[in-house]
C-alpha positions in Angstrom: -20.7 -22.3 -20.1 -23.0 -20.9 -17.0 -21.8 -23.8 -15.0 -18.1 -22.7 -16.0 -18.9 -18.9 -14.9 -20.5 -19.7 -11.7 -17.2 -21.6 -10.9 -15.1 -18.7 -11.5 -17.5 -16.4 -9.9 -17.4 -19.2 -6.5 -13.1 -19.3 -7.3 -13.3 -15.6 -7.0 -15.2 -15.2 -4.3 -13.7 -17.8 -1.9 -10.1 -16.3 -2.5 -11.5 -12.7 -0.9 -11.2 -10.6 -4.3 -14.3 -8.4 -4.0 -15.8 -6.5 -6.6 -13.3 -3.9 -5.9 -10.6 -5.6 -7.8 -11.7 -4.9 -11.1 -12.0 -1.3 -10.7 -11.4 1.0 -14.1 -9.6 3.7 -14.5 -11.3 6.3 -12.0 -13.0 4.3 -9.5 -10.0 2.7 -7.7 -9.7 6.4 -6.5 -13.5 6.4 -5.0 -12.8 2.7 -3.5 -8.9 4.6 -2.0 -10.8 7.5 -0.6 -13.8 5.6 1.0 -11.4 3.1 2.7 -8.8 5.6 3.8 -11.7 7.4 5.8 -12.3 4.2 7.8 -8.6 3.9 8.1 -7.0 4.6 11.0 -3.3 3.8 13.2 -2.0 0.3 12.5 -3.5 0.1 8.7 -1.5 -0.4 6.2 -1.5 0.8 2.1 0.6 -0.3 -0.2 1.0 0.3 -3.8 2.3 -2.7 -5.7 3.5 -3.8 -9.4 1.9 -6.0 -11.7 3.8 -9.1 -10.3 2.5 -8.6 -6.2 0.4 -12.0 -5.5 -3.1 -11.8 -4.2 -2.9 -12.6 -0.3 -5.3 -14.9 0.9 -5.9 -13.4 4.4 -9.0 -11.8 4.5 -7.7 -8.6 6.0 -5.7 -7.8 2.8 -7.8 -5.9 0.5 -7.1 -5.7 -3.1 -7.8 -3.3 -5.9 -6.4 -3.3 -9.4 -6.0 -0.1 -11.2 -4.5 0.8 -14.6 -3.5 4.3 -13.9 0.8 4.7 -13.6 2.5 3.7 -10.7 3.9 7.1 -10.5 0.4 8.7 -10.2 -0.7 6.2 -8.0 1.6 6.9 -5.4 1.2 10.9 -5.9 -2.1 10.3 -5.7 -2.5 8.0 -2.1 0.4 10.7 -0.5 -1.8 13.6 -1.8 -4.6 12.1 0.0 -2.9 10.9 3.5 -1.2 14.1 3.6 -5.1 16.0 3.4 -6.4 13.8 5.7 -6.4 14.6 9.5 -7.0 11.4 11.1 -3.7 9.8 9.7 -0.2 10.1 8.4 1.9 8.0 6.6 5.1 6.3 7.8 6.9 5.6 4.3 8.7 2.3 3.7 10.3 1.2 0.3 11.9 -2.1 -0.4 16.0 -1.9 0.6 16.4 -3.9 -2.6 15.2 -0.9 -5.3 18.8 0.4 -4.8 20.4 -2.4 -6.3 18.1 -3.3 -9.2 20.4 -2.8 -12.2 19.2 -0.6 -15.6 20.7 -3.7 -17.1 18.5 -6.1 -15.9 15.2 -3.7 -15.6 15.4 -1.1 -18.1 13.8 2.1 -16.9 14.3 1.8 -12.7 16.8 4.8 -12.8 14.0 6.7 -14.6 11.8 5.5 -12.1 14.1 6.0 -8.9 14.5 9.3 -9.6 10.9 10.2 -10.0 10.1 8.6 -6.6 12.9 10.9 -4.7 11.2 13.8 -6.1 7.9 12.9 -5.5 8.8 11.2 -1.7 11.5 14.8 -1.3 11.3 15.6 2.3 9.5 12.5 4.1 10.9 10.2 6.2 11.5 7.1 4.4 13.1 3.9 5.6 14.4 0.9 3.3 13.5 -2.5 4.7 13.9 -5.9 2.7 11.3 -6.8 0.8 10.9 -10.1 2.7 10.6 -8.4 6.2 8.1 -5.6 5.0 5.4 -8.6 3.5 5.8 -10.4 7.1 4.8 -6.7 8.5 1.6 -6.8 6.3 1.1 -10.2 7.3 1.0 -9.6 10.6 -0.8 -6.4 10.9 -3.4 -8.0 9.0 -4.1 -10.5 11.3 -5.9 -7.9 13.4 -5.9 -4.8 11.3 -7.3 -4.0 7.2 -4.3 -4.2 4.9 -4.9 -2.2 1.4 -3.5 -3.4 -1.5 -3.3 -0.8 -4.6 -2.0 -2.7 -7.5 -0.5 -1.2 -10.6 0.4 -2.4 -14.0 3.8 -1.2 -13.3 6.0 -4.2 -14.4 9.6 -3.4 -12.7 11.2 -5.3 -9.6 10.8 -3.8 -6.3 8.6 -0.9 -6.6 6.4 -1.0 -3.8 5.9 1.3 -2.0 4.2 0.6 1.7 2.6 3.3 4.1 2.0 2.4 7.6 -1.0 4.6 9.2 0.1 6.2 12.5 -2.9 8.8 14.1 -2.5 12.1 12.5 -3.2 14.3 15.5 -1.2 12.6 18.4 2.6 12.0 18.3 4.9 9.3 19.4 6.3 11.6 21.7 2.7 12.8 22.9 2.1 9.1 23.4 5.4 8.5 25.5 4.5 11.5 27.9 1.4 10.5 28.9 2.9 7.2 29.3 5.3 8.6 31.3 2.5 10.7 33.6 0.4 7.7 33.9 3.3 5.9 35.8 3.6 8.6 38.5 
């Protein structure tokens, strides 16, 4: 049985899960807050269903909670909103708009909660497909975190891209621009 354990533990371990990924109810919020501090431009969060596969690449980070996906995502935008250092570009899967009540009962419940919730931010719809190749990418260089939910409905992620909080694209491009001359 120890041999069988040690195993597991060595399975675990080699896959990247930390310790982190069996967080209860409360302490996936303490593990959110401690990483979005050391966040910064370039990161990425996302907050996946049940189904999202654990990524092998060792700068996507996982965490498992069992709190709602609704209060999950309140929660992360509640705390990038409070935070100087960084703000969230939002990006949902393009496909959520065409996921039928028929074939997942409860996503018009759910669509409508996130509008309110995501009221007012700038939001763009990317395939699904195209926004994992983003992660995939970014995490080559930079720490991808990965909030997952037992929400069990198709296409419910929802992914926030860090930009810098206190500088602006448009700062950014004047400089550039000054720099030149």
């Amino acid at each position: 049985m120890r041999k069988i354990l040690l195993l597991v533990v060595a399975a675990v371990m080699t896959l990247g899960l930390t310790t982190e990924a069996q967080n209860s109810k409360n302490e996936w919020k303490e593990t959110f807050k401690k990483e979005l501090q050391l966040m910064g431009h370039r990161n990425w969060i996302l907050i996946a269903d049940a189904a999202y596969p654990l990524q092998s690449n060792p700068g996507i980070k996982t965490i498992v909670c069992d709190e709602s996906h609704v209060s999950v995502i309140k929660e992360v935008l509640k705390e990038i909103e409070k935070s100087t250092h960084v703000r969230g570009k939002i990006y949902l899967d393009k496909e959520i708009d065409f996921v039928s009540e028929k074939h997942a009962p409860g996503i018009e419940k759910y669509r409508k909660q996130l509008k309110q919730i995501l009221a007012g931010a700038d939001v763009k719809k990317v395939l699904h497909e195209e926004l994992i190749g983003k992660l995939d990418e970014a995490s080559n260089v930079f720490n991808v975190l990965v909030i997952k939910t037992p929400f069990a409905l198709p296409y419910t992620s929802v992914f926030f891209e860090l930009d810098c909080g206190y500088w602006s694209g448009e700062g950014e491009q004047d400089m550039r621009k000054a720099m030149e001359k």
